[in-house]
Each structure stands twice: as structure tokens, then as C-alpha cells.
NUZA-755524 format. One record per residue (C-alpha): z, x, y; residue in three letters. Coordinates in pm, whole numbers, plus 50000, padded with zeros to 5 digits. Example, Ala and Ser with C-alpha at 12.3 -4.5 7.8 and 13.67 -1.06 7.14 Angstrom:
REM NUZA-755524
507805123049550ALA507145136749894SER
//
This chain:
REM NUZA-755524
504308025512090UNK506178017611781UNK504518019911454UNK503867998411229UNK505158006110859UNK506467995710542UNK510437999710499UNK510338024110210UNK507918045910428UNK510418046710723UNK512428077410515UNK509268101310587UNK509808106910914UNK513848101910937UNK514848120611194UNK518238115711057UNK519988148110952UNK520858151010579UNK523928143310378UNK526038167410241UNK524818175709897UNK524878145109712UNK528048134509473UNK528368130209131UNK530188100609211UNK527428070609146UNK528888039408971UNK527048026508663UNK524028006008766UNK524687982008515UNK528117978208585UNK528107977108926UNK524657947408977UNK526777924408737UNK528637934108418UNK529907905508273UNK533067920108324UNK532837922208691UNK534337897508860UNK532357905209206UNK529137897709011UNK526397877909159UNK526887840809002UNK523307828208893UNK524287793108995UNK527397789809195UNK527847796909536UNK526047831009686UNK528277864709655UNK530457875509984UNK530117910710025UNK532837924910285UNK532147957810429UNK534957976710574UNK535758010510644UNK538978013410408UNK538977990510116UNK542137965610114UNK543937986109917UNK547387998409905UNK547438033409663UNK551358046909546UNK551908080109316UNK551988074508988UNK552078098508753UNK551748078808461UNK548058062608583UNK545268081908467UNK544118082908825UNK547598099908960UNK547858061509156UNK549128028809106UNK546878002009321UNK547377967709434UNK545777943809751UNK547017952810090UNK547547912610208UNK548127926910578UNK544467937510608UNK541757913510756UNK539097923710526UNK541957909410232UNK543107879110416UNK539947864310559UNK538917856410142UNK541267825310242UNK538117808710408UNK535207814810153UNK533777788809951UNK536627794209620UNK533957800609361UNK531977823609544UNK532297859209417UNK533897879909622UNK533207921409663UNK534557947909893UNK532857976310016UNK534658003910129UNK536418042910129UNK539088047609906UNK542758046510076UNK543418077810235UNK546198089710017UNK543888082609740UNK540698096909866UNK540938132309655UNK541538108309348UNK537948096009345UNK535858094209017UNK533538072008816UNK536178057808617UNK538458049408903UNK535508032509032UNK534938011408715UNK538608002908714UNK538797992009066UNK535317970609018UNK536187951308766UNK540117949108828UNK539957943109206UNK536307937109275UNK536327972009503UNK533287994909512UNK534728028509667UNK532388045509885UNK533248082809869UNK532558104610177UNK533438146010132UNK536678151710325UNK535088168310632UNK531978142710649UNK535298117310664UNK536728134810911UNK533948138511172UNK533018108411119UNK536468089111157UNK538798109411303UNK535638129911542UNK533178104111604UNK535118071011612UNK538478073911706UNK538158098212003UNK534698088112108UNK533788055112057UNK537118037612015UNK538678049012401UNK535028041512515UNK535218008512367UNK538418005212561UNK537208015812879UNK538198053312885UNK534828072312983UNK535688112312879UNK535238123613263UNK535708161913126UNK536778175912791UNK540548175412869UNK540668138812897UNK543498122112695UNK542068104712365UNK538108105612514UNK536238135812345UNK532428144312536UNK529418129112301UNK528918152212056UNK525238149211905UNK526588165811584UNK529508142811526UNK526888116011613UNK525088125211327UNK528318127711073UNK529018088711187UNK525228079411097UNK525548104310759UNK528818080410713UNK526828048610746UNK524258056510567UNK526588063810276UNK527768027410319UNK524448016610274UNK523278038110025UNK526398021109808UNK525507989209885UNK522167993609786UNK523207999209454UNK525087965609369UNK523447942409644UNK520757912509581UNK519377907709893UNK517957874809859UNK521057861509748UNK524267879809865UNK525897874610234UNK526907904910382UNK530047907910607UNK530567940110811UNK533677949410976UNK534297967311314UNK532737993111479UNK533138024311211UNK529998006411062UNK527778000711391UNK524948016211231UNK525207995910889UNK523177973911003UNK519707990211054UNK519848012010724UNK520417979210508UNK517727960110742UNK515237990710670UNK515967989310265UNK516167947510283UNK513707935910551UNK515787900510422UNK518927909110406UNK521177885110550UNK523877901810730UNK526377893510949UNK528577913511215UNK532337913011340UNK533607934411646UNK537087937211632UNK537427956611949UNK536467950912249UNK532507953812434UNK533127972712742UNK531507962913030UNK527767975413023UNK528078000413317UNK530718016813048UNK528558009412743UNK525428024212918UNK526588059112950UNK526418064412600UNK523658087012509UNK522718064712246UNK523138032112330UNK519708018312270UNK520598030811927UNK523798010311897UNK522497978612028UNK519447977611783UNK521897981711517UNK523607954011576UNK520377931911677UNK519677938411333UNK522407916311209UNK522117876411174UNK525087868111337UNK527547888811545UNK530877881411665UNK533237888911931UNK537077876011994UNK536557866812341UNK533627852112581UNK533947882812823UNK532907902812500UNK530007887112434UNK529217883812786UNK529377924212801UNK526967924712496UNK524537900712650UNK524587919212953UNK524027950812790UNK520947938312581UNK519767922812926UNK519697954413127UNK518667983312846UNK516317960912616UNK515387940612820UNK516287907612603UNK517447874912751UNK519667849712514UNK519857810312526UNK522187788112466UNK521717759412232UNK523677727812066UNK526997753112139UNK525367785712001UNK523867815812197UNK520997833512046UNK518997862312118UNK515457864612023UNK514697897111926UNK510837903811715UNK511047867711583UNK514397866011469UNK516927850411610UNK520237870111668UNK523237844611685UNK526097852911899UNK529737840611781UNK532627835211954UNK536207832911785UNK539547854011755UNK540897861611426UNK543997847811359UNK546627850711068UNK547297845910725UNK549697815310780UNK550377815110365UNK551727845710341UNK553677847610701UNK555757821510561UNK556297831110245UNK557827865810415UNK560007849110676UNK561297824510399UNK562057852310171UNK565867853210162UNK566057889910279UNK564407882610603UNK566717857810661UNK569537879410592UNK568077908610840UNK567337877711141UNK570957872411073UNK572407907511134UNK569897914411384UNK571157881211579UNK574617898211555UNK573757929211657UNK572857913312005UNK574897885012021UNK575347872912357UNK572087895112496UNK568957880012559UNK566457898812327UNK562427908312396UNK560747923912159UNK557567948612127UNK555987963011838UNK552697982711916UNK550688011111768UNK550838044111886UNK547678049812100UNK546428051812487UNK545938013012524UNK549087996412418UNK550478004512751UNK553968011012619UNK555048035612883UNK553978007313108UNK556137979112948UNK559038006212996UNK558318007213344UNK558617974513372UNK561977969713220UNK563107995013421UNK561777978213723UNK563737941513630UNK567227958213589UNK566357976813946UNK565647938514060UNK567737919113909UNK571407936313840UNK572837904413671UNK570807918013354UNK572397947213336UNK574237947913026UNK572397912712909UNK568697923412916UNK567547940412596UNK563747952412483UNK563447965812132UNK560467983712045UNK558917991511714UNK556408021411694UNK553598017911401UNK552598046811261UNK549658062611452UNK546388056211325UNK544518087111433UNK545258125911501UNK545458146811798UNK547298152812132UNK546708115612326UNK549148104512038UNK552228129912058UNK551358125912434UNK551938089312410UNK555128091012180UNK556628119712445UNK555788094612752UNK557698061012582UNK560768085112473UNK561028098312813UNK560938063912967UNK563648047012752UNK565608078912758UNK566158076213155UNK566628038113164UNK568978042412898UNK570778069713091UNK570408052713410UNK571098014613327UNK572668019812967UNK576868016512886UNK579238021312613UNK578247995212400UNK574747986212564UNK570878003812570UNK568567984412722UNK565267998112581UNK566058003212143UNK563188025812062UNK562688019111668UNK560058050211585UNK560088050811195UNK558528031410909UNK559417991810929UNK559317965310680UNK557367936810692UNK560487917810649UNK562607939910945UNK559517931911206UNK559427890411085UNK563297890911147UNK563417909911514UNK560387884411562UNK562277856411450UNK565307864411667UNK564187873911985UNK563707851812277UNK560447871112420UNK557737890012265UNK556327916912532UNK552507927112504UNK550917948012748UNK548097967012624UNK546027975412875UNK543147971512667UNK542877958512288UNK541027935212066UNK543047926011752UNK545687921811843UNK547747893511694UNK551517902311748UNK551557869811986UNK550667850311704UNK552957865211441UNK556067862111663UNK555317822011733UNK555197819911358UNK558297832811262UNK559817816811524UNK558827785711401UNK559517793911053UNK562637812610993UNK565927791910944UNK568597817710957UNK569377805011334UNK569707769111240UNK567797738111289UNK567667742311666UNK564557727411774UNK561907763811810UNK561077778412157UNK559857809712244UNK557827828612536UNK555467859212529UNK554557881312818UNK551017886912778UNK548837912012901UNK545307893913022UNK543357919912870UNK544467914512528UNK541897899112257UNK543977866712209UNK544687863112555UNK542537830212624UNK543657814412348UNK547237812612434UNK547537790612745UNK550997785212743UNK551397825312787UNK552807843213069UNK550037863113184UNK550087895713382UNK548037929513479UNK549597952813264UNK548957980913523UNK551477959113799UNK554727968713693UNK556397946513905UNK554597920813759UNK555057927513451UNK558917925913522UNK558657894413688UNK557067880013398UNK559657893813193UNK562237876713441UNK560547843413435UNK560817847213075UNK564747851313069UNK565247826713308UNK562967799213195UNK564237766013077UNK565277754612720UNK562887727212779UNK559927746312948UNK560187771212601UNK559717744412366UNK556647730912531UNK555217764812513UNK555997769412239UNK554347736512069UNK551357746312253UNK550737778512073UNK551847770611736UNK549647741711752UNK546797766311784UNK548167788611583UNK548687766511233UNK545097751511312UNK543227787111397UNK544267807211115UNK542257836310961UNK540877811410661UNK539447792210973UNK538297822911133UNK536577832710809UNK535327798210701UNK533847796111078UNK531487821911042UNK530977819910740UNK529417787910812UNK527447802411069UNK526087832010871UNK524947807510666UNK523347784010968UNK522087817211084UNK519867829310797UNK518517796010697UNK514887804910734UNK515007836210604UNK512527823310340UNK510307807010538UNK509407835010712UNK507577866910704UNK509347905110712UNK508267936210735UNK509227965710999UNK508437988611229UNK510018022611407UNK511838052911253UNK515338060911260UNK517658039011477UNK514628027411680UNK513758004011333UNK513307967711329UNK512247941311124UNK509647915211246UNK510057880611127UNK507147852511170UNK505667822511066UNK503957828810699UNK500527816510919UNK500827839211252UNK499447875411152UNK498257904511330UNK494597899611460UNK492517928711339UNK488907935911439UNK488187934911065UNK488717894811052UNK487727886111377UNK484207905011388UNK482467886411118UNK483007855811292UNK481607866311595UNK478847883611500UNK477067846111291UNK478257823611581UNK476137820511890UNK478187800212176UNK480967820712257UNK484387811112531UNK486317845412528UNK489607836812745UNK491987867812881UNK494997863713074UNK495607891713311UNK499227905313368UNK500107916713025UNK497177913612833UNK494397932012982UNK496727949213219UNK500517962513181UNK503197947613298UNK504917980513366UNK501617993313562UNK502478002613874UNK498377997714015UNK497757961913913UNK493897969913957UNK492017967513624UNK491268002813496UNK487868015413450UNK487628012013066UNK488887972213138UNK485557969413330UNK484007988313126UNK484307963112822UNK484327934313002UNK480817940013154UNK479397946012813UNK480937916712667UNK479297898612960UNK475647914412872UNK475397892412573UNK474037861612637UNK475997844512385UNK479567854512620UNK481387834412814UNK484047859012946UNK486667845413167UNK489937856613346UNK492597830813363UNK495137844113558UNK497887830613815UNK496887855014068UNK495097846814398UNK491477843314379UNK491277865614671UNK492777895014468UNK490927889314127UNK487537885314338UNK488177921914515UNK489097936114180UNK486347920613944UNK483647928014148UNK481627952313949UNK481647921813706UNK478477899513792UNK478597876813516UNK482687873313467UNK483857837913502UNK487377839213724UNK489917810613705UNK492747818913993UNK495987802814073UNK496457787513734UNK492547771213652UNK493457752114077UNK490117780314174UNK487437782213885UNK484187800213928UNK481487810113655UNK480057846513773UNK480247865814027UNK477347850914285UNK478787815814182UNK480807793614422UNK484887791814407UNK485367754914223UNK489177736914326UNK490277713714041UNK489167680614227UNK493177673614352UNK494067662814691UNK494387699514882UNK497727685615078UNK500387716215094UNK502487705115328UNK505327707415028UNK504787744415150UNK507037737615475UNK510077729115263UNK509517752314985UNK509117785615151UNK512227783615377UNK514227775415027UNK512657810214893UNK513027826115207UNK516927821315208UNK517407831814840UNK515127865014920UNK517707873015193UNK520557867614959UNK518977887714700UNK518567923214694UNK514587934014518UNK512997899614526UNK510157888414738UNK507877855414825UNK503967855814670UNK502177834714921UNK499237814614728UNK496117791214864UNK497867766914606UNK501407775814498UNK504247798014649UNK506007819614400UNK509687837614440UNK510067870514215UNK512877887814095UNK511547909113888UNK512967942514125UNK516447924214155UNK519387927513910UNK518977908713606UNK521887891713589UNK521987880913972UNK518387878913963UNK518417851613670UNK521167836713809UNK519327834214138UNK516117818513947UNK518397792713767UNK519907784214162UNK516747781614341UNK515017760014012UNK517327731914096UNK517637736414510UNK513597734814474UNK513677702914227UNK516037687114453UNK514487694614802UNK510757687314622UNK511587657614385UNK509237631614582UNK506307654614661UNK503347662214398UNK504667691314269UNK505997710213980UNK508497738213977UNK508497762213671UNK510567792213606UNK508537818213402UNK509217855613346UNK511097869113666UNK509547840213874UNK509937809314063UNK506727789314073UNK505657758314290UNK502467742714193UNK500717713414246UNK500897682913975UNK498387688813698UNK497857724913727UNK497887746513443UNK496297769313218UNK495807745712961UNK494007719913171UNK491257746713324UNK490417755612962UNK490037720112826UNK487667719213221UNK485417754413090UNK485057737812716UNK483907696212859UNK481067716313098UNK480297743112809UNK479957709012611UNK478037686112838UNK475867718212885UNK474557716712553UNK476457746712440UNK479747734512250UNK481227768312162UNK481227778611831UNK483347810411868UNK486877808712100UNK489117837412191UNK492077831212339UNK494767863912432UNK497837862812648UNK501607871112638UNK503677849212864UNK504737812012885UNK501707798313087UNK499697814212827UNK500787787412533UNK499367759612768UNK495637776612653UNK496697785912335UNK497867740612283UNK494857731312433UNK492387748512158UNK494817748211876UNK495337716111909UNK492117698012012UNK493517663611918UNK495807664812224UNK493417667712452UNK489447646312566UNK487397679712448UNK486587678312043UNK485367712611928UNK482887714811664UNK484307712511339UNK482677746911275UNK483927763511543UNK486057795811496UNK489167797511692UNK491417820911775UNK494617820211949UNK496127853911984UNK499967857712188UNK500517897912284UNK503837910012123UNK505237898011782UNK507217863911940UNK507297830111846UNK504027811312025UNK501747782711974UNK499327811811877UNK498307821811520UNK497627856511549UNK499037886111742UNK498297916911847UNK501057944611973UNK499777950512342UNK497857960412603UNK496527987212405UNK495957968912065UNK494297940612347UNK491717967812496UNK490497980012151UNK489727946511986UNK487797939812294UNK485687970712219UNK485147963411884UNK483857929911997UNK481527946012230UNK480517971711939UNK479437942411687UNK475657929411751UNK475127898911671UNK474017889411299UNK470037891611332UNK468177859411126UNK466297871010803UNK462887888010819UNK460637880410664UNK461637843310619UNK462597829210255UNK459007813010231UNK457217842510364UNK458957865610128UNK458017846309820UNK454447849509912UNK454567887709939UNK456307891409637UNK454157872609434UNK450977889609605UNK452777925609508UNK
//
């Protein structure tokens, strides 16, 4: 059972492994929570601070010798973390959070931090060269990042996919926690908006949520979310999805993403999401996790600005010379597993073998970014694509004519815009990848550049269906990457395709493209990090677990933890008492496997029963059948079955019904409803009832069970809509009562007899966990909606298991927590009246 603790408590038992020994590096306190001089600094009035985390800061870093820090720096405008300050609010400050460029990383000081803070708003987080490397080049790029992308490491030898290393594990949490421990010296919680980046950071988000139970923090996942029978053979996947439950908001590029995620938190935690007014949220220990759904796109500003410059236009020109009369694809991928470059080879190969007339017409030129990472998957890859090209060239190539140009060296900004501009096709086919926003780039420039004349723009891409911006370009010819003849019929129905048929695609995607930028992207969720931490203040935090396994509760300010402390006091002065226990999850576990109360349940309920000033009842939705068998060591327990429809008040007492018409002949059409949706679903079963019929899925899949549920709820409102019914779904059920059945109603029943007894209570208890459960909890928090008026005296208490939102006041963990304030109840006599009486004791006083 998780424990409850304060935040700065959590540290004692970290079972974290240390950091190195700690750096001399720490930036000026001062300096960095807001010098004047800093232009990142909190402003007291304007709009809150932004504060982007990444894993490199945006910086580009060139020798120079005559910089006191051996570099020269300036803003790298290709990186996201740079571009996406387009879509902030313009007077918000602005800070980045991040390591040091890695040509720059020996360079690090205190005064190269000072510079960069208050010349580029950059707080360098410095990590000791071999912590960096086990942490990037170990731990990320050759375990999670081909895991991310579907490669599982099968044995140690397997291209790019390393075995889980607990070690390196612990190097990418020591990285993290560096991140955080930065942050925590600049960042005002209350008022800054955090902004992490990728999956480098994963665990960012618990250590800032354990220092700043507030924080308000918000998550992008630039890769992809594998599937979650991929995601859930990582040893420590609990781990990663509680890290990013602990941001506000978190954000995918595609639906399928987020549908992986959701999946994933469905199956291992157990969490289900909704879906309101166009946002998905997950409710995880009263907080509400929002779930966004948006590609990045580009920085439209400065695309233009490089295909206008007159030395692109120069370099579209030669280029458009170079293969006059050719029709011209282009490719430009990084080096790594997923780009499928080998495979886009293969296909070009495969359309000359097809279709001979492009011999000699057909050209695909390739540019090869520098790799990103180190080790063998990456020479591996570069040997595969010049093999390829080499034997197409040899095979299909002339004096004069190579039909695959393999460009593997550094490339301008302004080279790439021009082969963009002048090529007829752009050719993607990663067989796996997130960012990825060549497509975009190439309509751009095609749009944009001039050097060809004031032609009216088309263009085409050949897209692979597995890339990131995939469903946002419609107009897109889309293939499997792993067909090669498809891919070289796309590449065909490219070539072949229509002036006319061009330009409409063409219009299509730029008109996404212009409106969809990265200052939209940004401004989106910024928005909704915003929407997404609005009641923040209005709640309460604090958290509980150690390490990874830490969360932060957030309720109401009024719903707190019932303690025996607060409760027994009350009790013990009143003398008319209506205790009220649900069954399943409140007296008994959900998870128990024997659904039979324990002997230390009977135990208390039979002395809670002794007193005479206890009513003790169990209000369950189980058969009265069942409870009777199981509760019959209890003589003086009061049973309500099926929902309050069966009520009796002990043991020797007659079985009450609720006074409605006993006509179940609904029953014919339900159960052959449930009874074809238990065939078709694998683990679920029918609970027969004297008064309702119930369908469970609880055994079944989640995801085809719920789906199921959702199925059946409207076959069963349809088939049932003119009988006296009501179907509800609850947790892993199907339920059909009849009309006017529910917990709520048999309490307000117990408190108008209790009350035309004589014996208004003076004392209620109320404890349950699920849905059904906040019918009781309305019916005595709210005695104005109902015929039954409680004292004005009386002491209530409405008390939900688990910390969740609930018509309830108070709370109390589980089971466990459930069992003990039940003894301490049965523990407390009763407050005895005064002996000798006031007037007697004045007497003997004034006799002594």
C-alpha cells in the first residue's frame, strides 16, 4: 500500500542510485530566480514565464578563440524547442532548459552560464561526460528510441536495440534528475508553465511533481507510442507511465499515439480516460491528465526567408539544369534503422525493372543527415543504402545518367530548400518516425521559390503511412513502406500524374501547411496547458510513494482523509446511530479472490452491532441469497440486497421488497441480449438476480471488454426502452434494474422508518468506493433533495474509498484503512452522563 508522505520526505527512502559527485557548476541563485538583467525572469505582472525543457539547448556553438569560453554562440532557428517561441503570448518571458551543445559541452562553467542566461535566456544543465553518455547515447538512443519505434532487442546482437540494462536505467533517471535539480533552482512553481520535450526527459516529470506538488507541467512526445504489447515489455513501464501521468497535459502527433498511451494506462494501471467538449482526460488521484492531439509543423517565417534568399534561388537554378529534361524525386533522411532508405532504393530499383521508359528519365536524389547517434546499426545503415544505389547505378545507370545521386556529406540549408524546390516528388518512407516534417518543408519551397517562374505550384509526395504527419496530408500518396512494389508504384503514379491532379494536391497541403505552422502548434497547447491547470489553486496537493512509484493527490480543499481521531468524538456523545457499508470494495477487496467476508469483517461488525445505539447495515448489489449465507453469524446486521429492491433489519427479520410491481418479464429480452455478447466475448459472464440481470467483463480484455459494455448499453436501451427499467454501466458491468432502484433511495427508506420510529439518527456513516455508492453518499449529504430531514444536530459522514472525485467529504485509502476505522469505532464506549449530577455535586461539596 502506498504511503502517505510529504514531498520533501520522499528523498529518505529514494531508491534512486546517486549522482556522480556533485559539480561545481551551480549558477548564482540570485541571478538565475530573476536578476534584473535576465531576460528569462519571472515578470511580476505580465504574462506567466514559459520554461522549455529540452535535452540540448537551441544552440548552435563555433570555435572561437577569441571568446573567453573558446566558442562563439548564437540560436539554432532549425530546432523545435527555438521555433515553437513563435506561438507564446509575446511578453511572456521565455527560458530554456537544457545541456550545453555537444561541441561545447567540455566548455562548461559558471560564467558561461551567466553569459548564456542573460544573453540568450539558456540555463545549461551540465551532466559529466560518461553520465551523458549512458544516458543519451546508452539508455536512449539504443534502448528506448528503436523500442519506441517498434524494434524489441530479441537478443543482444540486434541492430540499434540494446537488452534493458538496469544500470543504464539508472544513468537516464541520474540524467533527469539533473534536469530537475536545475530547474529547481530558477523555477516559481505557482507561476511558471513548464514545457518538456521528447522522451530523453520521460522521468522529468515525477522529480519536479515530488519537489512542486503544483507545478504545472506539460508534456510533448515527439516520437512515436508503440503499441502497448511493445510498450509493456519494458521492465519499467509502470515507471514511465506514472511519469508522464504526472504531467498536466501530454501530447502526441497522431491519434494512433495517443490511442497506444491510453491503451497502455488501461491495461497496466488500470486507468480509463473520457472524452469531453473535444478533449480526452485521464483521471488519475484527482487530477485530471489531459491528452493532446496535434503534429508540429514548421517555422513558415523563416522557410521563406531561406528559399527567397537569392542564393537558393541561384542553387534551384543549377540544380534544375543539372537535370533538365529528367523528372526529379527527392529524399533527404537521417541516418538511422527507421528511415527505410535501403527500402526507398529498392523501390526505385523495382520502377526502372517495371517501367523501362524511365530509364534514363527517372532520377531520386538522396541527402544523408549526419547521424545522430553512435554505433554499428548506423555504419550498417550507410553500407546497406551505398550498396543499393551502387548496383542500380551499375545496372540501370549510362554515360551521362545515375538514377539514385547519393549526396552523403554536410548540406546547406539553402542546397536542401533548392533540390526541394526543384524536384517534382519528395519520397518518404520511414518505416517508423514521429517528427518528421520533410513533407511539409518540400510543399513550402515549392510554393515559395521563384527561380522556375511563375508557373502555377504543383507537387506530389510519396508517403509512408507510418510517418508522424501522415494523417494530416490527405492529398499524399500513401504506401507500406515494407511493399516495395508499392512503393514503386506510388513513385510511378507520381511521374505520371497529371499537371492538373498536382496542383490540386498540392493546394490541399499547403493550405494545411500555411494554417498549421509550429506558432499554431505551440500557441495550441499552450492554450491547453493553460485550460489544463486552471484549478490548480483550488485544490489540495500533497503526495504519496517513493521513487518513480510517486504521485501527487489533488482534492477538493473540503474532502480529507477520515481519521478515527475526528470521527470518534462524535460517536462516542451521539446516541442514534445509521452506520452504512457497501460491500465489494469497502469491506471486502475487489482483487479478493473468496468474496466471503473474512473473519476479522465479522468480527467488527458483530461488535458494532452489540451496542444498542448501532444500526449496522450492508448495502450491497449482491443477491440477498449470497449476503444472507455469508452474514449469518451476524444476528443483529441489517442487509439491503440487489440495490435497497430486498431490505431486512437483523438476522431473524423478514426479507422487505421496495413496494414495486415484481413484473420481470423484461428478463426474457434482456438475458438473450447478454447471452449473445457473452458468446462474442472471451472472460465475461451473466449474474442472474431475483431483481436485475447483470453482464460482467471484468475477466475480458479491457479494451474489447469496454467496448463490448458501450455495445450492449445501447442494444439493451434500445430493445428495453418501453419497459420499467433502467440500464447502467458501472465498473466492468452491465446492469438492468427495475425503475426506482438504487442505493440512494433504500437509505432515504432506513432513515423515514429510523425517523417515524422515534429514533432520528444523530450519528451517520456512510463508506463505499464505486458509482452506486454516490447515490448514498447524495442522499445524506444532501438532505434537501430528498422527503427525510435529518436533525440539524446530526453528524454525518460521507466517506468514498480511494482518493477520487465523489459526492463524499472524506476518504479513506482502502479496504484496509476501511477495516481499522471500523475497529476503532467498536473500541470507543460511548460518552457515560456525569456522576454525580451538577445539583448533587454542589450539595457534597458544600457538606465537605
Amino acid at each position: 500500500m502506498p504511503s502517505l508522505s510529504c514531498h520533501n520526505l520522499l528523498d529518505l527512502a529514494d531508491e534512486l542510485p546517486p549522482l556522480p559527485p556533485p559539480s561545481p557548476l551551480r549558477l548564482p541563485r540570485v541571478m538565475a530566480a530573476g536578476s534584473p538583467s535576465s531576460p528569462a525572469s519571472p515578470s511580476p505582472t505580465g504574462p506567466p514565464r514559459r520554461v522549455i525543457v529540452s535535452h540540448r539547448l537551441p544552440l548552435r556553438a563555433a570555435p572561437d578563440a577569441s571568446s573567453p569560453f573558446g566558442f562563439s554562440f548564437t540560436f539554432d532557428a532549425g530546432t523545435v524547442a527555438y521555433q515553437l517561441r513563435s506561438g507564446l503570448p509575446p511578453s511572456a518571458p521565455v527560458l530554456h532548459v537544457g545541456t550545453l551543445p555537444e561541441s561545447a559541452a567540455g566548455a562548461a562553467s559558471d560564467e558561461l552560464a551567466s553569459y548564456l542566461m542573460a544573453n540568450f535566456s539558456c540555463l545549461p544543465v551540465h551532466l559529466p561526460a560518461d553520465l551523458h553518455r549512458r544516458f543519451y547515447h546508452g539508455f536512449c538512443k539504443h534502448y528506448m528510441w528503436p523500442l519506441l519505434h517498434y524494434l524489441l532487442p530479441l537478443t543482444p546482437s540486434t541492430l540499434g536495440g540494446l537488452p534493458y540494462d538496469r544500470a543504464l536505467y539508472h544513468s537516464f533517471l541520474s540524467a533527469n534528475r539533473a534536469f530537475a535539480d536545475r530547474l529547481t533552482e530558477v523555477l516559481a512553481p505557482d507561476d511558471d508553465f513548464v514545457w518538456i520535450q521528447d522522451y530523453h526527459l520521460l522521468a522529468l516529470p515525477t522529480f519536479l511533481r515530488k519537489r512542486f506538488p503544483r507545478a504545472r507541467v506539460g508534456f510533448f512526445l515527439h516520437s512515436p507510442f508503440p503499441s502497448s504489447e511493445i510498450f509493456r515489455t519494458i521492465p519499467v513501464r509502470d515507471d514511465l507511465l506514472r511519469a508522464l501521468l504526472n504531467a498536466d497535459l501530454v501530447g502526441f502527433h497522431t491519434f494512433d499515439y495517443a490511442r497506444h498511451f491510453l491503451s497502455a494506462c488501461s491495461r497496466l494501471l488500470g486507468l480509463d480516460y473520457q472524452s469531453k467538449r473535444g478533449y480526452i482526460g485521464i483521471e488519475y488521484y484527482g487530477r485530471t491528465v489531459t491528452v493532446k492531439i496535434l503534429p508540429v509543423g514548421i517555422d513558415l517565417g523563416q522557410l521563406r526567408s531561406v528559399v527567397s534568399a537569392p542564393e537558393t534561388a541561384d542553387v534551384v537554378r543549377q540544380v534544375s539544369e543539372a537535370y533538365k529534361g529528367r523528372r526529379l524525386m527527392v529524399g533527404v533522411d537521417d541516418v538511422d534503422l527507421f528511415k527505410g532508405i535501403g527500402l526507398k532504393f529498392l523501390g526505385m530499383e523495382q520502377l526502372l525493372l517495371e517501367h523501362p521508359e524511365l530509364r534514363g528519365r527517372a532520377v531520386l536524389v538522396q541527402i544523408v543527415n549526419p547521424a545522430r547517434s553512435e554505433g554499428r546499426d548506423v555504419q550498417e545503415v550507410q553500407d546497406e543504402a551505398a550498396a543499393i544505389s551502387a548496383r542500380v547505378n551499375e545496372t540501370y545507370g549510362a554515360p551521362g545518367y545515375t538514377p539514385i545521386v547519393l549526396i552523403n556529406r554536410p548540406v546547406s540549408v539553402q542546397e536542401k530548400a533548392a533540390y526541394y524546390a526543384a524536384a517534382d516528388c519528395c519520397v518518404v518512407s520511414a518505416v517508423r518516425d514521429g517528427l518528421n516534417r520533410i513533407p511539409y518543408i518540400y510543399t513550402v519551397c515549392r510554393q515559395e521559390s521563384t527561380a522556375l517562374g511563375d508557373a502555377p505550384k504543383r507537387s506530389v509526395i510519396v508517403l509512408s503511412e507510418f510517418v508522424g504527419c501522415s494523417p494530416s496530408l490527405s492529398g499524399a500518396i500513401r504506401v507500406n513502406p515494407w511493399s516495395v512494389e508499392s512503393v514503386a508504384e506510388a513513385m510511378n503514379s507520381a511521374l505520371v500524374m497529371s499537371e492538373a491532379e498536382q496542383r490540386l494536391r498540392h493546394e490541399k497541403h499547403y493550405k494545411y501547411v500555411s494554417t498549421h505552422d509550429v506558432a499554431y502548434w505551440a500557441r495550441s497547447f499552450d492554450s491547453d496547458l493553460q485550460r489544463a491547470c486552471k484549478d490548480h489553486f483550488s485544490r489540495r496537493h500533497w503526495g504519496i510513494g517513493f521513487g518513480m512509484s510517486f504521485k501527487v493527490v489533488a482534492l477538493g480543499p473540503n474532502f480529507r482523509r477520515l481519521s478515527v481521531e475526528h470521527i470518534v468524538p462524535s460517536f462516542r456523545k451521539t446516541d442514534n446511530r445509521l452506520i452504512l457499508l457497501d460491500y465489494d470494495g469497502t469491506v471486502m477487496p475487489e482483487s479478493s479472490i473468496d468474496k466471503a467476508p473474512s473473519s476479522e469483517v465479522i468480527s467488527v461488525l458483530n461488535r458494532l452491532c452489540e451496542d444498542p445505539k448501532n444500526r449496522v447495515f450492508i448495502v450491497s448489489g449482491r443477491g440477498k441469497d449470497e449476503l444472507s449465507k455469508w452474514f449469518a453469524p451476524c444476528e443483529k446486521l441489517g442487509i439491503a440486497a440487489e440495490h435497497g429492491y430486498f431490505t431486512r433489519w437483523s438476522r431473524d427479520s423478514p426479507w422487505e421488497t421496495c413496494g414495486l410491481a415484481a413484473d420481470f418479464d423484461w428478463k426474457k429480452t434482456a438475458e438473450p441480449v447478454m447471452r449473445l455478447y457473452t458468446e462474442a466475448t472471451d472472460g465475461s459472464y451473466i449474474e442472474h438476480k431475483e431483481s436485475a440481470i447483470v453482464w460482467h467483463h471484468n475477466e475480458a480484455d479491457p479494451d474489447f471488454g469496454s467496448c463490448q459494455a458501450k455495445e450492449l448499453l445501447d442494444h439493451l436501451e434500445s430493445v428495453l426502452a418501453n419497459e420499467p427499467v433502467v440500464v447502467k454501466r458501472g465498473q466492468h458491468i452491465v446492469e438492468v434494474n427495475p425503475q426506482g432502484i438504487s442505493k440512494g433511495v433504500v437509505v432515504e427508506s432506513l432513515l423515514s422508518s429510523m425517523v417515524r420510529g422515534g429514533k432520528a439518527p444523530d450519528f451517520v456513516l456512510c463508506i463505499g468506493d464505486d458509482r452506486s455508492d454516490e447515490d448514498m453518499f447524495e442522499s445524506i449529504v444532501c438532505p434537501g433533495n430528498n422527503s427525510v430531514r435529518l436533525p440539524a444536530t446530526s453528524e454525518v459522514f460521507a466517506c468514498t474509498v480511494g482518493k477520487k472525485p465523489s459526492m463524499a467529504k472524506y476518504y479513506l485509502d482502502d479496504t484496509v484503512d476501511v477495516i481499522k476505522m471500523l475497529q476503532g469505532l467498536a473500541n470507543a464506549p460511548s460518552q457515560q452522563r456525569p456522576w454525580p449530577p451538577a445539583q448533587l455535586r454542589v450539595t457534597f461539596e458544600s457538606t465537605a
